[in-house]
C-alpha positions as CSV (number, residue, x, y, z in Angstrom):
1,X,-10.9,-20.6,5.0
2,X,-8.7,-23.4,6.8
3,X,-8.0,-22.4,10.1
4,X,-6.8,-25.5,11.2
5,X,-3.1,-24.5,13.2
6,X,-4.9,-20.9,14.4
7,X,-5.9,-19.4,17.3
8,X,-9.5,-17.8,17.0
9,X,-7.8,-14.4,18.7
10,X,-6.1,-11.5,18.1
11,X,-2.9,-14.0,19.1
12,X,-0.9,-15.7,16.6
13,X,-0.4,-18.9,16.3
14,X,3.1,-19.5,14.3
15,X,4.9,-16.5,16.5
16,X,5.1,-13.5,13.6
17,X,2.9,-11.2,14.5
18,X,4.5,-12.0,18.9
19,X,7.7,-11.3,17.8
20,X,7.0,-8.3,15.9
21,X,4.8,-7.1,19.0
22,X,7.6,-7.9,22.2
23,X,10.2,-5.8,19.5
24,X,8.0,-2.6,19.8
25,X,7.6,-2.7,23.3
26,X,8.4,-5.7,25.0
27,X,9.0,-5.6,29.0
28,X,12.6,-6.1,30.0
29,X,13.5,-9.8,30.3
30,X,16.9,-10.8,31.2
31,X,19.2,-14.0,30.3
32,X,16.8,-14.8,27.6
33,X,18.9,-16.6,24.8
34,X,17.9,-19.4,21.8
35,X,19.8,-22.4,23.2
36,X,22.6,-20.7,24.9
37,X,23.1,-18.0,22.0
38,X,23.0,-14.5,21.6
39,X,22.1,-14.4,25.4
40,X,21.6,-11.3,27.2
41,X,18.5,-8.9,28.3
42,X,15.6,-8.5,25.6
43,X,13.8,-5.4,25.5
44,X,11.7,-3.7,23.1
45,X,12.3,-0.5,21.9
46,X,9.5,1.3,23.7
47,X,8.5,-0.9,26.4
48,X,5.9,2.0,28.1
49,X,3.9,2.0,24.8
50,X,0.7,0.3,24.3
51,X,-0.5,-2.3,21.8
52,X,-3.3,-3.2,20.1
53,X,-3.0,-6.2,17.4
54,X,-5.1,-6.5,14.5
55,X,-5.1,-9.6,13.0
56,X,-5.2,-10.2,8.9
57,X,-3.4,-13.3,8.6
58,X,-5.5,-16.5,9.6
59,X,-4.3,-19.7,9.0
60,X,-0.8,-20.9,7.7
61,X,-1.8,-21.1,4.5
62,X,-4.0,-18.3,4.2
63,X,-3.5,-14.8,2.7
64,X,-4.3,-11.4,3.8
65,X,-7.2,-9.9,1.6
66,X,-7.6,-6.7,1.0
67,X,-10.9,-6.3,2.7
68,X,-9.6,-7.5,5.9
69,X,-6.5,-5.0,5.8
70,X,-8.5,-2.2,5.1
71,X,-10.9,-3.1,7.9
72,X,-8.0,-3.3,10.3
73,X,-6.7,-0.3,9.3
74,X,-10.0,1.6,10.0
75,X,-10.7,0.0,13.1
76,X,-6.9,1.0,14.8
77,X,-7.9,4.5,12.9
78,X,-11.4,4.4,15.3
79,X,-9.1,3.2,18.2
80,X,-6.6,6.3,18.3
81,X,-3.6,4.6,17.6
82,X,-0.4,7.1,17.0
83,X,1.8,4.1,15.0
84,X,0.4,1.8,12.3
85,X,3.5,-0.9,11.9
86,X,2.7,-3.1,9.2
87,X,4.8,-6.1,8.4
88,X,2.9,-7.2,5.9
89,X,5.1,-7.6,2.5
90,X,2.4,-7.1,0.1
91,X,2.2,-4.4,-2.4
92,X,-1.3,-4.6,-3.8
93,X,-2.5,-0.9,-4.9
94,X,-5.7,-2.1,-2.6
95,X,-3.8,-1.0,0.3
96,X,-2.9,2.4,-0.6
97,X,-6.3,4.1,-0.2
98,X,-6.3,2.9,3.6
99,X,-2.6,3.9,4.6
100,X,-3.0,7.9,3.3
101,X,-6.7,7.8,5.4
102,X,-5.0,7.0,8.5
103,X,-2.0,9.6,7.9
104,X,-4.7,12.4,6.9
105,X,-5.6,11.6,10.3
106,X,-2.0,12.4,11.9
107,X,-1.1,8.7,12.1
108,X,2.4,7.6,11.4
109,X,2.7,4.7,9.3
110,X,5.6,2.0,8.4
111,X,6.0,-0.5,6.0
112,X,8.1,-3.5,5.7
113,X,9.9,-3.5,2.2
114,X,9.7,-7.1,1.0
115,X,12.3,-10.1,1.3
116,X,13.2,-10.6,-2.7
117,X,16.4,-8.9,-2.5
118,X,19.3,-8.5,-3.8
119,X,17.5,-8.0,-7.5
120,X,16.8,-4.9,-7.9
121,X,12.9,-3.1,-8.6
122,X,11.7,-5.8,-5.7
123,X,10.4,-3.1,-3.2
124,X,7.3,-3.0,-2.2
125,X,5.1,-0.5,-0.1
126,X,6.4,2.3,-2.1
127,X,3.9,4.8,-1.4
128,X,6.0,8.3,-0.4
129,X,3.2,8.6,2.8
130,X,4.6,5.8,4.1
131,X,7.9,4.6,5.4
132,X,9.4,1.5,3.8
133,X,11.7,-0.4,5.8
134,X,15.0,-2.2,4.5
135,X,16.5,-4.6,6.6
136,X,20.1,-5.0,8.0
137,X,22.5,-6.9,10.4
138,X,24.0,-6.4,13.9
139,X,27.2,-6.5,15.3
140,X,26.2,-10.4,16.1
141,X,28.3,-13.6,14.8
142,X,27.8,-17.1,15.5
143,X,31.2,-18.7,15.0
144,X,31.4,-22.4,14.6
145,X,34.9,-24.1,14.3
146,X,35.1,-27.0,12.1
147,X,38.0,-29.4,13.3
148,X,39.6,-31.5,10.0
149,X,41.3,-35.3,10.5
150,X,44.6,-33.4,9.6
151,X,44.3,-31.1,12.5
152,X,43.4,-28.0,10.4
153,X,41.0,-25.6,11.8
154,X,38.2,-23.8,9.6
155,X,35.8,-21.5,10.7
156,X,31.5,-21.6,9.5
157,X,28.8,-19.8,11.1
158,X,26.1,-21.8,12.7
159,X,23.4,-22.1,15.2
160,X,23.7,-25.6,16.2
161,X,24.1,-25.4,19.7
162,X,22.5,-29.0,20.7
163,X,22.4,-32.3,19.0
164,X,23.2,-36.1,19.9
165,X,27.2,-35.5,18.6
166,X,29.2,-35.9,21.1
167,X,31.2,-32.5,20.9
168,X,34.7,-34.5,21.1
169,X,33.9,-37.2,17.9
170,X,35.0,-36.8,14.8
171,X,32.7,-38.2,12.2
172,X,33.5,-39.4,8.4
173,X,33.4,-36.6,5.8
174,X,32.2,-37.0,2.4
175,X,31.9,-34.5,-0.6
176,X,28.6,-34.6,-1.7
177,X,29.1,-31.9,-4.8
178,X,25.6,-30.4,-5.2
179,X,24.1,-33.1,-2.9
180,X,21.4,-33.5,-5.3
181,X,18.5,-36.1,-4.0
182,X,20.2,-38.8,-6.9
183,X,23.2,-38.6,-5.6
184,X,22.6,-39.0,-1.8
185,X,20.4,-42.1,-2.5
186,X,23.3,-43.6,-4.2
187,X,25.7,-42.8,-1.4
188,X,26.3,-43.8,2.1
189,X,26.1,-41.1,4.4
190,X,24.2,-42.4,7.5
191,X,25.8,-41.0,10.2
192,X,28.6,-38.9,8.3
193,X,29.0,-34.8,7.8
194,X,28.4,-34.0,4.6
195,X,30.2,-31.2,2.8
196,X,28.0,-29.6,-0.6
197,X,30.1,-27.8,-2.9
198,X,29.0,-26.7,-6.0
199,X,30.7,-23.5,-6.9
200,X,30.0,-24.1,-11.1
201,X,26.3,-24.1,-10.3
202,X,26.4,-20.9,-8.7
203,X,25.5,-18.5,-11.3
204,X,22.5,-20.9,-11.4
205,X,21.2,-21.2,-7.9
206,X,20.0,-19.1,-5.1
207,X,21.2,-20.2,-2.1
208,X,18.5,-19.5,0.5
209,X,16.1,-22.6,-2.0
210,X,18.8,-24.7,-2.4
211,X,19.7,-24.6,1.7
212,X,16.3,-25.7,2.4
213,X,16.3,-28.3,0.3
214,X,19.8,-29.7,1.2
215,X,19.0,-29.8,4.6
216,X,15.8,-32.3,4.2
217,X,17.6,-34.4,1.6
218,X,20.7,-34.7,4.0
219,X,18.5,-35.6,6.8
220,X,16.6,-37.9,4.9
221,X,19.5,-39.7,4.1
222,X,20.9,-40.2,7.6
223,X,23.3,-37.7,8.0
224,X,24.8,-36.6,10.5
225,X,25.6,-32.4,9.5
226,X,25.7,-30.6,6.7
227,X,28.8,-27.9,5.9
228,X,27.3,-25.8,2.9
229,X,29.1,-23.8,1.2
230,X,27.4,-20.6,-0.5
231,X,28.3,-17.2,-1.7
232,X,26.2,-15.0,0.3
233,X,25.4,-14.7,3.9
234,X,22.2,-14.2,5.8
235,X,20.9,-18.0,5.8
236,X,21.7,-19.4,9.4
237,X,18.0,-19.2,10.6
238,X,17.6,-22.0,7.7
239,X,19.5,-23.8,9.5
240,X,17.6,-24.3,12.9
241,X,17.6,-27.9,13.8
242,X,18.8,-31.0,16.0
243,X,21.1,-31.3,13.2
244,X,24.6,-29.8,13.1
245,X,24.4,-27.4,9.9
246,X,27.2,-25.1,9.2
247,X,27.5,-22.3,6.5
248,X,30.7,-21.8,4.9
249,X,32.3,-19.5,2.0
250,X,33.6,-20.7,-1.3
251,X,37.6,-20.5,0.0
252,X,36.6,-22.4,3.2
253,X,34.6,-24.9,1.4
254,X,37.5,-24.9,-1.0
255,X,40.1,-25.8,2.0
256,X,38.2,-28.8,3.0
257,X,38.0,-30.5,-0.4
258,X,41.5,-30.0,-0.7
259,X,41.8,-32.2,2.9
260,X,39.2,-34.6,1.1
261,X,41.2,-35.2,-1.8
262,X,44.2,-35.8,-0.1
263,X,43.0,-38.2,2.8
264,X,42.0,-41.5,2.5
265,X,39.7,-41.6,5.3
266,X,38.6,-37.7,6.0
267,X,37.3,-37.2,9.4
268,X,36.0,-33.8,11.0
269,X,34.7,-32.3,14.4
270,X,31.9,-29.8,14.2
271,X,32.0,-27.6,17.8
272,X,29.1,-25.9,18.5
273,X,28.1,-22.0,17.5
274,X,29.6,-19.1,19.8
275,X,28.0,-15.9,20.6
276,X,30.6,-12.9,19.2
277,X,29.0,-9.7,19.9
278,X,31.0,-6.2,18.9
279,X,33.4,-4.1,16.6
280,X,35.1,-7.5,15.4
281,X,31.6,-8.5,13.7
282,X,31.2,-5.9,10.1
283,X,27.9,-4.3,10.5
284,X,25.4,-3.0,9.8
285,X,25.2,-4.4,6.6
286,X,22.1,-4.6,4.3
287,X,20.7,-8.6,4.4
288,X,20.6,-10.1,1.1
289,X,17.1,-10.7,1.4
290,X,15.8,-7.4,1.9
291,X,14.0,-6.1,-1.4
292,X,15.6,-3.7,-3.3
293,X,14.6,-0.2,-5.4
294,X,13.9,1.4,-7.6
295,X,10.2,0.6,-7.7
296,X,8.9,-0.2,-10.8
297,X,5.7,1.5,-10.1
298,X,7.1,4.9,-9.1
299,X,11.2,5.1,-10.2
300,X,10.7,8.8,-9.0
301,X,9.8,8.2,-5.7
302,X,12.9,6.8,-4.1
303,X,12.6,3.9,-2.0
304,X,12.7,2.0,0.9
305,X,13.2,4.8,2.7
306,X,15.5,3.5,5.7
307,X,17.0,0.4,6.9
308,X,17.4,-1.4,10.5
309,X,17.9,-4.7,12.0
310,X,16.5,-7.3,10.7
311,X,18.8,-10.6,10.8
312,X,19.2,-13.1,13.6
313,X,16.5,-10.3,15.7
314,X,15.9,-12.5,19.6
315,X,12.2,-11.7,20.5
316,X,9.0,-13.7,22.1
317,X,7.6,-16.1,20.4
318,X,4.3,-18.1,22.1
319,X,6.1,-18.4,25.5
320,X,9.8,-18.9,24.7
321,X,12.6,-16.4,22.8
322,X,13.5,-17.1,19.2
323,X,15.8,-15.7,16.4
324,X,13.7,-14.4,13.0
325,X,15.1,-12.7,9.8
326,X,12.9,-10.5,7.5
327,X,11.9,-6.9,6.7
328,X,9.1,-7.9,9.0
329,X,11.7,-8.1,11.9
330,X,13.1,-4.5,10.5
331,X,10.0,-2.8,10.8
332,X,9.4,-3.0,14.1
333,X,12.4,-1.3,14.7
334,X,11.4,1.8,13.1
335,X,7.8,1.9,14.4
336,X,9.9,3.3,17.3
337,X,8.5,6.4,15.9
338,X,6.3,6.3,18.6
339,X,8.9,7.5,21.0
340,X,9.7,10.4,18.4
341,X,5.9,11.2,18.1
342,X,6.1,11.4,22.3
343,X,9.2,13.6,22.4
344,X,7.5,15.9,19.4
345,X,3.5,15.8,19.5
346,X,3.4,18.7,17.7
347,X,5.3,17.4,14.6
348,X,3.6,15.9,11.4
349,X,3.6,11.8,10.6
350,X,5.6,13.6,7.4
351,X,8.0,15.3,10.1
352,X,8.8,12.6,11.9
353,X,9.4,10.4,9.2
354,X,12.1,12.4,7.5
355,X,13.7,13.4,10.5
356,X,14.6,9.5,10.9
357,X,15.8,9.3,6.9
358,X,17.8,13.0,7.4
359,X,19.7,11.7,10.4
360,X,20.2,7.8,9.2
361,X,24.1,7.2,9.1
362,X,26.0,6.3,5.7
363,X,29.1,4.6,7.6
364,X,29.7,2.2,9.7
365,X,31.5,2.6,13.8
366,X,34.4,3.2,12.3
367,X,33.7,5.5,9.4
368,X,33.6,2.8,6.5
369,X,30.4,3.2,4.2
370,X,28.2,0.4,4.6
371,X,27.5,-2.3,2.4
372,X,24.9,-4.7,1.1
373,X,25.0,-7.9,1.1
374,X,24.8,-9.1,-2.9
375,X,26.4,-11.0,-5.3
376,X,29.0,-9.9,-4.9
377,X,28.7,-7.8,-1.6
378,X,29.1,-3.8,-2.7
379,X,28.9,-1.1,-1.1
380,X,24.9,0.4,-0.5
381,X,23.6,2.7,-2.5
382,X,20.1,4.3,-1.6
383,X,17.8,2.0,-3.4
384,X,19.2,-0.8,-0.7
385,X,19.2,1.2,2.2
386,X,17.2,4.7,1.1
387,X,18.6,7.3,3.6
388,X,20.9,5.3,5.2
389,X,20.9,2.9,8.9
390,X,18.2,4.4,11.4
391,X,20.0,6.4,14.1
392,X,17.2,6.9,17.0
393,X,18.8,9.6,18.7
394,X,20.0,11.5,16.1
395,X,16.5,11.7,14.4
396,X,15.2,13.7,18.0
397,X,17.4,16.3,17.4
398,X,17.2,17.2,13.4
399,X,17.9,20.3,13.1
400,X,15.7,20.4,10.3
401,X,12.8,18.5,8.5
402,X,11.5,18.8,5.2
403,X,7.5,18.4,5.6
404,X,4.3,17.3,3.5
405,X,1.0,18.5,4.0
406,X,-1.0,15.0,4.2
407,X,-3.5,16.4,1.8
408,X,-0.9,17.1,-0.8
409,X,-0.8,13.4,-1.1
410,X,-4.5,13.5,-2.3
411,X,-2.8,14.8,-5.7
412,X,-0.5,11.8,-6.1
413,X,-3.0,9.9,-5.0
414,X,-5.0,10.3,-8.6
415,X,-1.4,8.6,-9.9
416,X,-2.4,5.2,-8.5
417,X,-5.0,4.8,-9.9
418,X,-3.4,5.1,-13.8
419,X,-3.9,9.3,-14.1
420,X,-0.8,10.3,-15.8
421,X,-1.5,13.7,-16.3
422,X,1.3,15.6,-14.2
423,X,2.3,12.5,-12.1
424,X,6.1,12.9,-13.3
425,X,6.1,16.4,-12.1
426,X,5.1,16.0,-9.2
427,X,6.7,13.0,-7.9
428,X,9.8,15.3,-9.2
429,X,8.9,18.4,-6.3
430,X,6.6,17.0,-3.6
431,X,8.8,17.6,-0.7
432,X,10.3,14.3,0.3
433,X,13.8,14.1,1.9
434,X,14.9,12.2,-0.9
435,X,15.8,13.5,-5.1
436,X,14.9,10.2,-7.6
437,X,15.5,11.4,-11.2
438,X,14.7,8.0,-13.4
439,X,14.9,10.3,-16.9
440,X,17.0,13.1,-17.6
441,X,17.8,13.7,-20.7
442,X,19.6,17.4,-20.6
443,X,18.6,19.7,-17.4
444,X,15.7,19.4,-14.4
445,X,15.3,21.4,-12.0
446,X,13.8,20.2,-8.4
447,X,12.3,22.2,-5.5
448,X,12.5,21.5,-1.7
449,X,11.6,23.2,1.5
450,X,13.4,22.8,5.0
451,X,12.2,23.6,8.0
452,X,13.9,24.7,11.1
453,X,13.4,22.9,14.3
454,X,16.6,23.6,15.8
455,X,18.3,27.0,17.2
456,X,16.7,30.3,16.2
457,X,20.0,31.7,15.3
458,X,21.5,28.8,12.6
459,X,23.3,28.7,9.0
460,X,23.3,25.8,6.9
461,X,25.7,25.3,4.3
462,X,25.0,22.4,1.1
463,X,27.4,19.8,0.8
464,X,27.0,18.3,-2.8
465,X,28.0,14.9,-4.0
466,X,27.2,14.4,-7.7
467,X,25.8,11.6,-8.8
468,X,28.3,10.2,-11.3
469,X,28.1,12.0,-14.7
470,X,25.7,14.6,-13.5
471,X,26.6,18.4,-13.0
472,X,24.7,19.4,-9.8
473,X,24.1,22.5,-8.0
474,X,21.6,24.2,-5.6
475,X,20.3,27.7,-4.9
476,X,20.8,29.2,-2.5
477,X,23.9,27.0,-1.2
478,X,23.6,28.8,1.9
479,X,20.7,29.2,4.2
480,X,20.3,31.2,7.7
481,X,17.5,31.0,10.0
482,X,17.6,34.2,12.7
483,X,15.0,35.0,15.2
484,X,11.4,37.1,13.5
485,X,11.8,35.6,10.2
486,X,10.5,32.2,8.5
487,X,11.5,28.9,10.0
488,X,11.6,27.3,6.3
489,X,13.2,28.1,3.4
490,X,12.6,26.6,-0.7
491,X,15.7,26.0,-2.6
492,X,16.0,24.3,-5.9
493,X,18.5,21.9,-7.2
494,X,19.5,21.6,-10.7
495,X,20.5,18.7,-12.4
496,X,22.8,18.5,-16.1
497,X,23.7,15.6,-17.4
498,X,27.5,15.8,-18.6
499,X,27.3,12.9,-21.4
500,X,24.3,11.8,-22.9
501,X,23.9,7.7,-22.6
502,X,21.3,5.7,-22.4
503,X,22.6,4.3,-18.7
504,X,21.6,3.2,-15.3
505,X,21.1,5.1,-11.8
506,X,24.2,6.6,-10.3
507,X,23.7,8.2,-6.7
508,X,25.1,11.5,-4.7
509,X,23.7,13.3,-1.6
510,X,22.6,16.7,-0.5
511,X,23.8,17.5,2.9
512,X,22.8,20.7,5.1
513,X,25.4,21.4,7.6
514,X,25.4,23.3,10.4
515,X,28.9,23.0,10.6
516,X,28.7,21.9,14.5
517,X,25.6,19.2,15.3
518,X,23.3,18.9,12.3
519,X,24.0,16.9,9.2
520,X,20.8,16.9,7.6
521,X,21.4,14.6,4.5
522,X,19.2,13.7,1.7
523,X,20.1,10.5,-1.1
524,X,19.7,11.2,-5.0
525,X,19.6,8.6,-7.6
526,X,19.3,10.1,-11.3
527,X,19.6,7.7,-14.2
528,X,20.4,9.6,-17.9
529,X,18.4,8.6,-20.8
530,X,17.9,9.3,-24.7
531,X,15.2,7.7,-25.3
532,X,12.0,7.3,-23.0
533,X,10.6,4.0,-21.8
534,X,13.8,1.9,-22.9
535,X,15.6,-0.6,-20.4
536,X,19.2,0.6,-19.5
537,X,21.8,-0.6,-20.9
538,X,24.2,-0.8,-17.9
């Protein structure tokens, strides 16, 4: 093992595993910033909770085995932890057997989902004991106005914020097309900003590689800054550097090659990023990077579960304050569960983990469903964003929760490990706030069971939304709670397909209203099929 660039400690060496920490339950620090941007206090989200860090990951080139996972796992069992939050974005099934020990023993546990979105069947962690944690944006925007020759003004995003540029030069612009390494060593751009634009090679390139590599070939050939133009969003943290680097859409990109191709010597100022914080910034939205369902393992077990921020996240990071992007960054976020846990001791890892996929919100401030950043963006469906964007205080208050016994997880359990014999069944009916139907062909029928943890005296009324194609209904539609009888009720909900295609998922919900405070809302996904085991053809 190289551990050459590690510290031989539970502390981390390249800032991960820090910045993950000080988001749990970092102190309050105020008029932290990362150069001037996104300044303002940091905080974790439960700064009174305790810590203790297992460490896996040794070396910057090393991987996590198994063995060591499992070992951590057992010794923060041993410890008494309450929360198990796991960035880790590995799916091996070696880790499955270690997760359901420690929720057996009351202990919640959340998962990162990966960072190979926006394809689709990319999730990973999908296991139904766990939560699996999508990541979104914030109401955050780093503005960057790019001054042309012809005294046009364009807008990128950036976090350049401090370089040798003067901020009142202009500098020579060039068009660089794709800015392949050939054509920058044929080409003088020492000291110039350089503009790539490539729109015909998008359907062949993924931005967040081709950023990278732009920026090293740009700076290896004397440039000055970079303006790159892409289709999707979420890439500023590639852009960290002395070097001004701005990201731009196809339209602006397209307004500066029009100056180019009209000017015989194009010029351009690049100012440097602003902090825009607020309802002018559209958010959340699902990053383009975070992983995507349906997993491939388990289609009927519908995941990730929840999303919450995960782009341009400010935390610690060995002695100073710096942005991070990932699923990693989302999942500390919902480890907040600890709070939950501390309001509602009595309630199950299972409880407290639906409560927070129940209550998560659909829509944005302003009532406008959210949407995922993709190609093109869209809006989210519930294998980006499973329930929906976490909503802390809602979750306190449910109303109601559906619940799993952690030994009824022993049964699906057998599934992992390649048993087939009544796995579709029961990934169909164990109680998980959450329908995935991967293959109906004519009619199913599923069962769930609520439980009250709201007012003695409460009705609840469903509110169906049909997937697309599907006729849906549930019985009873109507369900009252009142003071000496049972504070959970079973009720089934029937699925028929209306046309019979071979086709892909379509989505709906399954809301419990209260009709005042609770919304208690569930995501379905049900794809219609004719034949079993055959791609669809959507």
């Amino acid at each position: 093992m190289d551990l050459k660039g590690e510290y031989m400690s539970p502390r981390d060496f390249n800032g991960h595993g820090t910045h993950v920490a000080s988001t749990i339950a970092g102190g309050e620090v105020q008029g932290v910033s990362y150069g001037g941007l996104a300044t303002g206090t940091a905080r974790g989200g439960a700064p009174r909770a305790r810590l203790a860090i297992y460490k896996v990951l040794w070396g910057p080139n090393t991987a996590a085995s198994d063995t060591d996972i499992l070992a951590a796992i057992d010794d923060a069992i041993q410890d008494g932890v309450d929360v198990l939050s796991l960035s880790l974005g590995r799916g091996a099934r070696h880790e499955f057997p270690g997760t359901l020990h420690a929720v057996l023993r009351g202990i919640s546990v959340v998962f990162s989902a990966g960072n190979d979105g926006p394809a689709p069947q990319t999730v990973t962690n999908v296991m139904p004991w766990v939560t699996t944690v999508a990541a979104s944006t914030m109401d955050r925007a780093f503005p960057t106005l790019i001054s042309l020759g012809n005294k046009e003004k364009l807008v990128g995003q950036s976090l350049y914020y401090n370089s040798t540029l003067n901020s009142d030069d202009f500098k020579e612009l060039v068009h660089a097309g794709s800015c392949t390494a050939e054509w920058l060593a044929s080409n003088n751009v020492t000291g110039k900003i350089v503009l790539c634009y490539a729109p015909r090679l998008a359907p062949s390139v993924l931005p967040r590689v081709e950023l990278s590599l732009t920026i090293n070939r740009t700076v290896g050939a004397g440039a000055k800054g970079l303006i790159f133009a892409q289709y999707t969003t979420n890439l500023l943290l590639i852009c960290k550097g002395g070097m001004p680097c701005i990201v731009v859409d196809y339209e602006i990109a397209q307004r500066i090659e029009s100056y180019l191709a009209i000017t015989e010597s194009p010029i351009v100022k690049v100012s440097p990023g602003m902090t825009v914080v607020g309802d002018g910034v559209l958010s959340p939205r699902v990053a383009s990077f975070s992983s995507r369902g349906p997993s491939p393992l388990f289609p009927g077990i519908l995941k990730p579960d929840i999303t919450a921020p995960g782009v341009g996240i400010l935390a610690a990071v060995r002695g100073f304050y710096a942005l991070m992007d990932g699923t990693s960054m989302a999942c500390p976020h919902v480890s907040v569960t600890a709070l939950l846990k501390s309001v509602h001791p009595d309630w199950s890892p299972a409880m407290i983990k639906f409560a927070i996929v129940t209550t998560a919100s659909v829509t944005d401030q302003f009532g406008v469903p959210i949407e995922a950043e993709s190609v093109p963006r869209k809006v989210a469906d519930p294998f980006d964003f499973g329930g929906g964007h976490m909503d802390p205080d809602r979750a306190a208050n449910p109303g109601l929760v559906y619940d799993v016994d952690a030994r009824e997880y022993n049964k699906f359990f057998n599934c992992t490990l390649g048993s087939s014999h009544g796995c579709e069944s029961y990934q169909l009916n164990l109680n998980l706030p959450s329908i995935a139907i991967p293959d109906l062909k004519d009619h199913v029928t599923v069962q769930r069971t609520v439980t009250n943890v709201g007012a003695v005296r409460t009705t609840y009324h469903a509110v169906l939304e049909a997937p697309a194609r599907v006729v849906m209904s549930v019985e009873p539609s109507v369900i009252t709670f009142v003071k000496g009888s049972s504070t959970s009720m079973t009720f089934r909900v029937s699925f028929t397909t209306k046309r019979r295609v071979q086709g892909g998922f379509t989505f709906g919900s399954l809301t419990w209203s209260d009709g005042n405070t609770h919304s208690v809302r569930i995501p379905v996904a049900v794809r219609t099929v004719i034949q079993d085991f055959v791609a669809d053809t959507s």
